[in-house]
Each structure stands twice: as C-alpha cells, then as structure tokens.
C-alpha distance (Angstrom), angle and dihedral (degrees) to the residues before:
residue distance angle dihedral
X1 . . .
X2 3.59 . .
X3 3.83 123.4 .
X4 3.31 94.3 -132.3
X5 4.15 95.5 58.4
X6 4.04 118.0 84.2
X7 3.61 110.4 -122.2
X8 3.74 118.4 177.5
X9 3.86 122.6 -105.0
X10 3.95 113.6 -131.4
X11 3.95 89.2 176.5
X12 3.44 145.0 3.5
X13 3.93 129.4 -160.0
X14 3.82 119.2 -170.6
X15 3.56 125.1 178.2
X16 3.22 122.3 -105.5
X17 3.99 120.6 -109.5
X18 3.98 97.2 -140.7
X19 3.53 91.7 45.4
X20 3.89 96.7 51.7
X21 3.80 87.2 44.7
X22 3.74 90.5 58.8
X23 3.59 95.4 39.8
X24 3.58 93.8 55.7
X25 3.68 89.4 36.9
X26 3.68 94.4 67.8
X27 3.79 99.4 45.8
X28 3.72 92.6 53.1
X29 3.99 89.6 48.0
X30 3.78 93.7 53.2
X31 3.74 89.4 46.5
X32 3.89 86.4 52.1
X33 4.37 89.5 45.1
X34 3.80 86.1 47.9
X35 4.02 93.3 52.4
X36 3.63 88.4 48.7
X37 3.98 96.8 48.0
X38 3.94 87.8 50.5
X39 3.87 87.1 50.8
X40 3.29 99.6 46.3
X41 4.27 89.6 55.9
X42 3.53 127.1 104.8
X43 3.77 116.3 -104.4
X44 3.80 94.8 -113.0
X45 4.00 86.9 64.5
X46 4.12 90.0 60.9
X47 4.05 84.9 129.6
X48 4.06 91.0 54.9
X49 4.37 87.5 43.9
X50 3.92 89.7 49.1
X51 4.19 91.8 49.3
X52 4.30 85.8 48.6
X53 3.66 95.1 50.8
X54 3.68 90.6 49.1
X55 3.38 90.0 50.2
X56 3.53 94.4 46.5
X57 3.79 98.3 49.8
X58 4.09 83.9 49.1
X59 3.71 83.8 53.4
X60 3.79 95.7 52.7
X61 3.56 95.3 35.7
X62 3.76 87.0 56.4
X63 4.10 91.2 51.4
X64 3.96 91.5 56.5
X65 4.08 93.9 34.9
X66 4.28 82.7 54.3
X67 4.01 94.4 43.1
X68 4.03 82.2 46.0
X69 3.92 90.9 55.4
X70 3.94 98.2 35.6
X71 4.07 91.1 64.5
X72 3.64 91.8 102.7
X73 3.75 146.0 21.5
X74 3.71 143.0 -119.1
X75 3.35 131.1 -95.1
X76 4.04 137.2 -155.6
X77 3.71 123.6 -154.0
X78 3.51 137.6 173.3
X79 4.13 85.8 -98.6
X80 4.03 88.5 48.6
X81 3.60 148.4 -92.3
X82 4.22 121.3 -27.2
X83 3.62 147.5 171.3
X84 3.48 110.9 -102.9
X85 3.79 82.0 -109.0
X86 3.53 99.7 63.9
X87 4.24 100.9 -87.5
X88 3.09 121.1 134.5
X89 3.59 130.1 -120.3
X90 3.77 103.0 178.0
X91 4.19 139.5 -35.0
X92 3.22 107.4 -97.9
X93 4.68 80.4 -133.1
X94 4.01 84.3 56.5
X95 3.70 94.3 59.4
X96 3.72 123.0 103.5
X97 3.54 115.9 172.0
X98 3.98 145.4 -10.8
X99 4.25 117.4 -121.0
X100 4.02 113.2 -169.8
X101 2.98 102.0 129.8
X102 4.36 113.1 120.0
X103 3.62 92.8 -93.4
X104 3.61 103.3 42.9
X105 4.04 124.1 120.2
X106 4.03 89.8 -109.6
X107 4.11 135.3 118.4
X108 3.86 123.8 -103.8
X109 3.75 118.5 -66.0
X110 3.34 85.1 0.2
X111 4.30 146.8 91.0
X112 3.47 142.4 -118.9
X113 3.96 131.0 -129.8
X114 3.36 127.9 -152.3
X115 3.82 118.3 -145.8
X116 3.74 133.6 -147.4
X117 2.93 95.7 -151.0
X118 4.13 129.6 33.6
X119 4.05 121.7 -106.4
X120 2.84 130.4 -163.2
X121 4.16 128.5 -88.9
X122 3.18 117.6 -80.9
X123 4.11 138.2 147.8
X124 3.89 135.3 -170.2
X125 3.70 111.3 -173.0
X126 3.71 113.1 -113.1
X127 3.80 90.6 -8.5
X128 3.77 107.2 80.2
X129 4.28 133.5 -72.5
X130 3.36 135.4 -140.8
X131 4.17 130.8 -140.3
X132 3.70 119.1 163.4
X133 3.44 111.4 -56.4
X134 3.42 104.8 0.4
X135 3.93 140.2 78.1
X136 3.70 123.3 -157.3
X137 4.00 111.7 -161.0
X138 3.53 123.0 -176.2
X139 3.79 136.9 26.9
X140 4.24 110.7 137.0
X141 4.86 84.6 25.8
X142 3.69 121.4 108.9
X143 3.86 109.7 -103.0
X144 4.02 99.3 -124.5
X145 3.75 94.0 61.0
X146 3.95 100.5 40.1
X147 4.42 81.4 57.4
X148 3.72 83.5 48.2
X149 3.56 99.8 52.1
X150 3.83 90.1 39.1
X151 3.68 89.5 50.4
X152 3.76 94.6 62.6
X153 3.88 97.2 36.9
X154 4.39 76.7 57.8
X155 4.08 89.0 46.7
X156 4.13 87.6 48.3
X157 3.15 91.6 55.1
X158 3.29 105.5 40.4
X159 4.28 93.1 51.6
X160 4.10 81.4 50.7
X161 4.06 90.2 55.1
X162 3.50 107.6 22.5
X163 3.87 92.3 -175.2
X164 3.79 98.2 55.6
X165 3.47 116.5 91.9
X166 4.12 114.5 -147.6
C-alpha cells in the first residue's frame, strides 16, 4: 500500500503516555542503580565495574531506543496491521488466529497473532515484535483498545473462514 492512498482504519491502538513514562522511567533508574553499584566497588573489582557500566549504558540506551519507538501507534486496515508510519506489522490474509487469553505468548495489555506464514524478525520496544509466526502487540497501550483491535482482527478472520472458530 502506498502512503499516499486512503485506506480505512477499523482500529487504532496508541500507547499510552503514563505507561511509556513509567516504562522508560524504570530503565533509566536501573541504569542510574547500576552506575552507583559500580561506584561504590573497590578498585580491585575494576572487571565487575566495567560489566555494570555496560550494562547500565545498555539499560539507558534501551529507555531512549523504547521512547524512540513508542512515538506513534498502530494501525489496522482492511489490508492489515501498520505502524503509523507505514510498516507493516502483518496482512491482514496472513493472519491466522488471535491468543489473549492469560496464558498466551503475548506482551502486557496487549495480544498475540499467530501467522500463517513466517515474517521476518523484527522488534519495537514497548510496541509489539515479531518472530516467525507470531506477533506480539502491546506492552506500554491501554488495555481497552488492544481487545478492540484484537476483536476485529478475530471478526476478519472469522467472515474470511466462516468455519473456524477463534
């Protein structure tokens, strides 16, 4: 699809502001505990200081890479499931079921596709990921509007293949 063509929106999930606060919040704290632990050890530990600051620089760098990612929201069409930007997520014909349920494979607050057919990797901090057959969506989105959006990826598929039962 072309980003210049109008395509209908069935659903939209944006993230949720608190939620991304916190989320970000927390990595950037334990960055800040883990420079403070590797400050606080004794010189003759300088192997054990080096492993903490890498840790907390990965910690840190993983706040801004997730505030990066959690700009915008997804987006389902009639075609499938995209970035705001245009990415996309999944074809709407390549999905094969919805998991939610408390047990399933999926990210907080959020839902879990499974593919027919495997995609390529691909992750988006605190928005969703993507390993072969599955799609995690959720993580830093308000609960109500991932079950929306996963309710009508369910009722999609389930006008395409009126025997299966989601």
């Amino acid at each position: 699809m072309k980003q210049d063509e109008a395509e209908p929106v069935l659903a939209r999930l944006d993230v949720s502001q608190p939620r991304r606060i916190v989320g970000a919040g927390v990595q950037i704290g334990l960055g800040l505990v883990l420079i403070s632990l590797a400050a606080s050890l004794p010189r003759e530990q300088m192997a054990l200081r080096l492993v903490l600051l890498v840790l907390s620089g990965a910690g840190i760098y993983g706040a801004i890479v997730m505030w990066r990612a959690t700009s915008g929201g997804l987006v389902l069409t009639a075609s499938g499931l995209r970035e705001d930007g245009g990415r996309l997520l999944a074809e709407m014909a390549n999905m094969r079921e919805v998991s939610r349920g408390p047990f399933a494979l999926k990210p907080s607050h959020g839902f879990s596709l499974v593919l027919h057919e495997s995609m390529r990797f691909a992750w988006v901090p605190g928005l969703w990921w993507r390993f072969g057959r599955r799609v995690g969506v959720g993580g830093v989105t308000p609960s109500q509007p991932a079950r929306y959006m996963a309710e009508m990826i369910t009722a999609n598929i389930t006008a395409k293949n009126p025997g299966q039962v989601g």
